[in-house]
C-alpha positions in Angstrom: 94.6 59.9 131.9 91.7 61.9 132.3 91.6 63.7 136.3 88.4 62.6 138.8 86.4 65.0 139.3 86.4 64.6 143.1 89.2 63.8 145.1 87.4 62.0 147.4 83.7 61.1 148.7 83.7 63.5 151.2 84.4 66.3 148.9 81.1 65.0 146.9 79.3 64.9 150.5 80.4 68.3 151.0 79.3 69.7 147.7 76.1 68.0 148.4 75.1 69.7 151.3 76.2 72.7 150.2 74.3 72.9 146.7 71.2 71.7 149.1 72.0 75.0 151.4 72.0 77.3 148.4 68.5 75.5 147.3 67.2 75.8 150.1 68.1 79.5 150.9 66.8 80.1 146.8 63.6 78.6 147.6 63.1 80.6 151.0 63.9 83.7 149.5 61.7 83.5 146.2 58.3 82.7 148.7 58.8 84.9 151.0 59.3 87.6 148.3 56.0 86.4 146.8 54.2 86.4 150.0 55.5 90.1 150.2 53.8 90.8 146.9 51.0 89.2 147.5 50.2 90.6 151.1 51.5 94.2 149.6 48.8 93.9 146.9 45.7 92.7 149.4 46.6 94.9 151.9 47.8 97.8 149.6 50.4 98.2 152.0 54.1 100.0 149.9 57.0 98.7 152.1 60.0 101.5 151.3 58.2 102.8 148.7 58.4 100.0 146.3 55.0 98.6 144.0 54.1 95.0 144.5 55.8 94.3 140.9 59.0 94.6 142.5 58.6 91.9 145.1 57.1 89.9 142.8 59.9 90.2 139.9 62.3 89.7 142.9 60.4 86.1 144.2 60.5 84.7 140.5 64.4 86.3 139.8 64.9 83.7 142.8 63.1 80.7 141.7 65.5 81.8 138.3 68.5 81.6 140.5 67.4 78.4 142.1 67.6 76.6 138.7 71.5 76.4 139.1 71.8 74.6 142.6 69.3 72.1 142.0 70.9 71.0 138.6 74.3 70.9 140.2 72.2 68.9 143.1 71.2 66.5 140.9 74.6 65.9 139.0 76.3 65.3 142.1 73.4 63.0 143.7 74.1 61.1 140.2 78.0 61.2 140.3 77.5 60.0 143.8 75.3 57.0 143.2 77.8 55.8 140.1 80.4 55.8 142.4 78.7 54.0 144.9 77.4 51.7 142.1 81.4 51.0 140.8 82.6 50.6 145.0 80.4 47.5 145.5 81.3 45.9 142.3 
């Protein structure tokens, strides 16, 4: 028999929220970093001696990074609604 995947719902809930935390910080991170560049470049401002490249690079290595959460978001929005699906049957 094969083993659940989640003990119960409120393990699903909790892996929910918490895949939606790590989104949300991702997506924070990667436009603020962008802003950065951006400002950085209009202004020609060098904040600790770094080129706008770098904040730049760094904004879209988050929006990389944010891939991963929302996937697993989305899987476990899914698993959620089957289950829900197979409880009112």
């Amino acid at each position: 028999m094969a083993e659940e995947p989640f003990k119960t719902r409120e393990e699903l809930k909790a892996r929910i929220k918490l895949c939606g935390m790590w989104s949300a910080t991702c997506t924070f991170l990667a436009f603020l970093f962008v802003i950065i560049a951006i400002i950085s470049k209009l202004l020609a401002i060098v904040y600790y001696d770094l080129d706008f490249t770098f904040w730049f690079l760094l904004g879209i290595f988050f929006i990389a990074v944010d891939i991963m959460p929302n996937i697993h978001l989305a899987i476990y929005r899914h698993l959620y609604g089957i289950e829900s699906e197979n409880k009112n049957k």
